[in-house]
N, C-alpha and C positions, 0 to 999 in steps of 0.2 A: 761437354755434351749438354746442348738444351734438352729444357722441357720436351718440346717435342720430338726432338729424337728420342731423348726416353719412352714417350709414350708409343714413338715407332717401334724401339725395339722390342716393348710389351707386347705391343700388338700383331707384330710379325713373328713373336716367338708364342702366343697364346694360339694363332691363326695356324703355324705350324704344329701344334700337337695337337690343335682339333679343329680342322677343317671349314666343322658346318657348324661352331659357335656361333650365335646368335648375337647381333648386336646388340643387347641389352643385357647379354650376359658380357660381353667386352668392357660395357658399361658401365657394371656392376664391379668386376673386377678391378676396373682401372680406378674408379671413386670417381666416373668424368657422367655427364648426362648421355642420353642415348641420342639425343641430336650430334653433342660433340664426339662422339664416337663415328658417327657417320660421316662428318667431317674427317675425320682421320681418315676413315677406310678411302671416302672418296680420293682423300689426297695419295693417298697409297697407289690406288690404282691410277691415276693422273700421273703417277713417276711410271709406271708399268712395273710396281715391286709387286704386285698383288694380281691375280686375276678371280674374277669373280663369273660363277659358275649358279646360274636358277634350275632348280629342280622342282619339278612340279609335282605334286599328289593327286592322284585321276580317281578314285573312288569316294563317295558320297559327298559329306559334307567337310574335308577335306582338300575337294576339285578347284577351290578357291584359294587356297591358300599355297604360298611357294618358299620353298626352302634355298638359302643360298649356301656353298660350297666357297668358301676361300681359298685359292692357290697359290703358293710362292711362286711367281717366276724365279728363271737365273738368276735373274736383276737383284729379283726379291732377297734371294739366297747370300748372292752377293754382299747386297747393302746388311744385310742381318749381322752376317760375318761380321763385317767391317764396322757395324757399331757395336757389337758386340767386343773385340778386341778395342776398340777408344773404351767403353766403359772397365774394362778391366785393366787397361793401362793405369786409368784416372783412378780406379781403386786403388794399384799397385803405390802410385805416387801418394796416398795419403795416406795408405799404411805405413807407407817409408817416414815418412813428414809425422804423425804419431809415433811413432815406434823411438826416433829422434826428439819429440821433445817429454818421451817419457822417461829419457835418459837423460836426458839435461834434469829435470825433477826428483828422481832417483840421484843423482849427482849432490843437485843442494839440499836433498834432505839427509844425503848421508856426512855434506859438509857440515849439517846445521849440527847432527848429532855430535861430530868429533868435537868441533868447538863449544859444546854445553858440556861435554868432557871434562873438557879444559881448564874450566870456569871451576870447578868444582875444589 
């Protein structure tokens, strides 16, 4: 998995539990600037994984500013999925791949001890 897909699947799965996050709280979160955040979203939405919703505030001072809405498409869902199971495959495989050479380790340190036995 690239970078970037990691940083898709942060961002599809942060944009899934809260909607109207704020790109600079994305931002913040991800440890990325808020320009590179917006680069992401854009690219997001450019696959059609994302769809992006303006809400506006009509009273006072306010009336000026707009709030956006993040939405997973299918697509979006889809692809979450789908990077979501490669990142835990690739977990799974280096669990296996540690868990393996802490048993080769556990091996020669139990070899080392028999033969300082030995010696004695």
């Amino acid at each position: 998995m690239t970078l970037q897909e990691q940083a898709h699947l942060r961002i599809l799965k942060m944009i899934s539990d809260e909607p109207q996050i704020s790109q600079r709280a994305l931002a913040d979160r991800l440890g990325i600037s808020v320009g590179k955040a917006n680069y992401l979203i854009k690219a997001l939405a450019g696959k059609g994984l994302i769809k992006l919703e303006n809400l506006q505030h009509t009273q006072g001072v306010k009336a000026k500013l707009k709030k956006v809405t993040y939405l997973l498409t299918p697509k979006g869902i889809m692809e979450r999925i789908s990077l979501t199971r490669n990142y835990l495959a690739r977990m799974e495989e280096e669990y296996e791949a540690l868990k393996a050479e802490v048993a080769v380790l556990d091996r020669e340190e139990a070899s080392k001890l028999i033969a300082g036995r030995n010696y004695k």
